[in-house]
N, C-alpha and C positions, 0 to 999 in steps of 0.2 A: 689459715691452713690452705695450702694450694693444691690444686687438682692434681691426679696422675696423669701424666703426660699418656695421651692417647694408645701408644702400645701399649704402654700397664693397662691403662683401662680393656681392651682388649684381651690382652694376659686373664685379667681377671675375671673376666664376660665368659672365657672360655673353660677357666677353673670351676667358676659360679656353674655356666652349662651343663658340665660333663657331671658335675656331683648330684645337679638336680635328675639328668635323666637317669643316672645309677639308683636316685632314690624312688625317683618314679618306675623305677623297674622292681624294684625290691614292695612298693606298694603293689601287690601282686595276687587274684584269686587265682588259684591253679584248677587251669579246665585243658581239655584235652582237643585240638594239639596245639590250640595254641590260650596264652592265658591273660586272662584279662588285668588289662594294669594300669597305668597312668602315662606309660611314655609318648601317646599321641600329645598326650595336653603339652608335656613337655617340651616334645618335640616343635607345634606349633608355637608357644610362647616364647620358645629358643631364636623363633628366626622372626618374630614378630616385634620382639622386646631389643635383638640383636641386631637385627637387619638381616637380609638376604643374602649377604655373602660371608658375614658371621657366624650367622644362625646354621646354615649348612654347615661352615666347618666346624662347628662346635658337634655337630651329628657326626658329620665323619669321624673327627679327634675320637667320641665316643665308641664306635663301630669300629674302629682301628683297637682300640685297648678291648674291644670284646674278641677281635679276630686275633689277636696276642694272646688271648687266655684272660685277662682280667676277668672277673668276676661280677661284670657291672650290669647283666642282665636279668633280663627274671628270674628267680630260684636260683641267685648266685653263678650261671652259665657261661660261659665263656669260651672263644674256640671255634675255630671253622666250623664243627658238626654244629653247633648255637646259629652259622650264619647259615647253615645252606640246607638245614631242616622246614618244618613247618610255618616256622615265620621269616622264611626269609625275605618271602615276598612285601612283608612288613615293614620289616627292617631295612630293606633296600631303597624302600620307596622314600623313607625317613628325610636323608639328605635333601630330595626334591619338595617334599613338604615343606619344610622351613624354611627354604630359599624362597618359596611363592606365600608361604606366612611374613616373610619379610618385606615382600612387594607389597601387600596391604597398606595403606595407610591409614594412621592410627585414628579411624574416626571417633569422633567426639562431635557433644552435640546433636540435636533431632534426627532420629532413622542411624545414627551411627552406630548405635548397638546393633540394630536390629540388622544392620549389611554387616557389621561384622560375624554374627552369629552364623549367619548364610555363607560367607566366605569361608569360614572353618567349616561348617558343614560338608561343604566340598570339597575341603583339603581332606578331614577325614573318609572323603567318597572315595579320594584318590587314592588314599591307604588301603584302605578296605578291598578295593578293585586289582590293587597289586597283590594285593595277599590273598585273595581271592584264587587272584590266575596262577599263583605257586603253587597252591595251594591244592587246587584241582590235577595240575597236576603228578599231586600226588596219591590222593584219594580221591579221586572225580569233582565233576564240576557240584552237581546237588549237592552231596555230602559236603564238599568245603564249603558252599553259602551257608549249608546246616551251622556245619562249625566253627566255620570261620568269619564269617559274617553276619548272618542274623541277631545274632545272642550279642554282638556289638553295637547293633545300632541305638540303643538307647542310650550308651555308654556316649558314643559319640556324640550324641544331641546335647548330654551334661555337659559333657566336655567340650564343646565345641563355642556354649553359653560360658560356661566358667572363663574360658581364655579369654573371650570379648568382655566379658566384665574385668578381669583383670588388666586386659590392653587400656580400656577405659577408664578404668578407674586410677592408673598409675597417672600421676601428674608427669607431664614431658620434661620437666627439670628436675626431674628426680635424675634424669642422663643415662636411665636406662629404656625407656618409655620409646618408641620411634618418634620423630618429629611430628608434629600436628600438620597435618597438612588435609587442606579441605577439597574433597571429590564431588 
């Protein structure tokens, strides 16, 4: 059997992304204004599994089909009012997370979980801190930490462990994995 020649794989990296973040949107608790879901994880394993200039376009690709109307975000949403509402400050920041999820390299090996965990930690800070400032915005600074960030953070610490176990545990020749490379 021979491999796909690198655009297919690509092609497919990009197919593979855009359905996972659709489904990580739809894994969904509706809280108000903005609702708890999965697409940070996604979003992180997109550019960490993809690389850094994949991984981003695989957000945008996604974020393009929500600004279209597709239906690929929380509660089935789609639609400028979806982008430039309560999470847009979320969703904006997306593309930039994945791209610096992808600059990580995929530690393995002693302490390599443990920086990975930390490194997503901070990518979800940077999320958080985006959505944050939209977010204030539009209902004040207190009130969006109330809603829009507190009630996240432990969300993000799971999620943040779940990705570095996953970056870790994926074997590098599986050819989705980033390359091994030692920091």
């Amino acid at each position: 059997m021979t491999p796909f020649p690198p655009p297919a794989r690509a092609a497919l990296a990009a197919c593979l992304g855009v359905a996972a973040l659709t489904a990580a949107s739809y894994a969904s608790v509706p809280m108000y204004p903005v609702p708890m879901t999965l697409q940070t994880l996604a979003v992180l394993l997109a550019g960490a599994l993809a690389g850094p200039r994949l991984g981003a376009a695989i957000v945008v690709a996604w974020l393009a089909l929500a600004l279209g109307g597709a239906p690929v975000l929380s509660g089935g949403k789609g639609g400028l009012a979806a982008l430039t509402g309560g999470t847009a400050g979320f969703l904006l920041s997306f593309p930039l997370a994945a791209y610096l999820a992808g600059l990580l390299p995929a530690w393995r090996g002693a302490g390599g979980f443990a920086r990975l965990v930390a490194a997503f930690l901070l990518l979800h800070g940077l999320i958080l801190l985006a959505g944050w400032g939209r977010l204030s915005l539009m209902i004040g600074a207190e009130a969006a930490f109330s809603a829009g960030v507190g009630p996240f953070l432990p969300g993000a610490a799971v999620k943040s462990a779940l990705a570095a176990l996953i970056v870790v545990m994926l074997p590098a020749r599986a050819g989705i994995a980033a390359p091994r490379r030692e920091a």
